[in-house]
N, C-alpha and C positions, 0 to 999 in steps of 0.2 A: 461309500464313495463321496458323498456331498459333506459329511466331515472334515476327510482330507481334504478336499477340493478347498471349503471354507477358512480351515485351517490355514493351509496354503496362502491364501488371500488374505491373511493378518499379517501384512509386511507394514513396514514403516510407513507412514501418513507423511513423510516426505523426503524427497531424493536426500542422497546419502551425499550424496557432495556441495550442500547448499553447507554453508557455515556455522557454526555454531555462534556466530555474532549476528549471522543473517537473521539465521532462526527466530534471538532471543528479541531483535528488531520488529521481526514478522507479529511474535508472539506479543510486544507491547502495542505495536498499531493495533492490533486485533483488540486489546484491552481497552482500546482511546485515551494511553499513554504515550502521546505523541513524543511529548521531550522525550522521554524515555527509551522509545524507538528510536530518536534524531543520535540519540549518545550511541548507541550499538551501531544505527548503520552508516552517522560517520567515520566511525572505526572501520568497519569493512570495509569500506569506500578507499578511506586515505590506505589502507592495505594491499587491496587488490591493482593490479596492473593492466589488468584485461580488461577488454570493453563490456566485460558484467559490470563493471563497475559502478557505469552510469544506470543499468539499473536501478541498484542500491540508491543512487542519487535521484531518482524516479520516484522510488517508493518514500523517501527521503522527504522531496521535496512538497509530494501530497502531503505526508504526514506531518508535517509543521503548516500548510495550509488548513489541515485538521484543527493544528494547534488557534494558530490564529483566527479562525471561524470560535474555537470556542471562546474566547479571550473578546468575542465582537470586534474583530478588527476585519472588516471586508475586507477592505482594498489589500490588506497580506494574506489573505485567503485566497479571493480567486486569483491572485496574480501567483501563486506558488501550484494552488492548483493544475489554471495552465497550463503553466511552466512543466509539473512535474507528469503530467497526464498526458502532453508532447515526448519529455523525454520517454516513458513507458509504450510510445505507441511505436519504436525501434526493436521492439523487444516482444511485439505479438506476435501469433498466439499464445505461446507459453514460452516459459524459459526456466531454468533449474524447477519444473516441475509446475512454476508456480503458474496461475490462469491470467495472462495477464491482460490479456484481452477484456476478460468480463473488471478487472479491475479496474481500466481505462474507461469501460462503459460509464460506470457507477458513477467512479471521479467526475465525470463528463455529466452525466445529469445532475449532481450535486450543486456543480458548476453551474448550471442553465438554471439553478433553482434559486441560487443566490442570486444570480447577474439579474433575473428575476425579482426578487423579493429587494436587491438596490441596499446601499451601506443604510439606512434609514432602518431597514425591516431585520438586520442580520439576524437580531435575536430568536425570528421567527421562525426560522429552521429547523427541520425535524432531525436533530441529535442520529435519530435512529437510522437517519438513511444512510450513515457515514459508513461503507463500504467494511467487510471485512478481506482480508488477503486469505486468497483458498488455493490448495496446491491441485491438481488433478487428479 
């Protein structure tokens, strides 16, 4: 019975009606392929019509704050951060599956860690705390 059961419980790691541009966006942030996420999920974005949208422009806008934190540019880091860690908090607890709450969290100490450390220190940032995107 715990076979099936288990078995059972092998469904897809993430909702069936998230995008395949979403996804492939999801799956380059998670890499610390920022641009590369920025190219997928302004594609969803300029696509969608629905207020998901600004999601996409949430995760959007962290992930080019990603970018520019690693590039040493503060002042485009936590101001996209911000930006995009407000739009994402329309959008908690979850939405197409994904956590987006614990996502806000992360961006948000990120944030406090830089605003912290001052454009002077950016390099000093630990790479590692850079958030992954998790579905539920």
């Amino acid at each position: 019975m715990e076979a099936a059961a288990a078995e059972g419980a092998a469904v897809r790691e993430t909702p069936e009606d998230v995008s395949d541009l979403v996804l492939k966006g999801i799956e380059e942030f998670n890499k610390g392929k920022f641009y590369e996420c920025h190219e997928y999920l302004e594609e969803a974005w300029m696509r969608e019509s629905g207020r998901v949208r600004f999601l996409y422009q949430g995760i959007l806008q962290v992930g080019v704050g990603f970018y520019h934190l690693a590039n040493g540019n503060w002042r485009g880091a936590t101001g996209l951060l911000y930006r995009g860690a407000a739009r994402l908090k329309e959008f908690e607890p979850a939405t197409l599956g994904i956590n987006v709450a614990r996502l806000v969290r992360e961006c948000e100490q990120c944030l406090k860690e830089l605003e912290e450390l001052g454009p002077g220190r950016v390099g000093e940032f630990d790479r590692s705390e850079i958030p992954k995107i998790k579905f539920l």
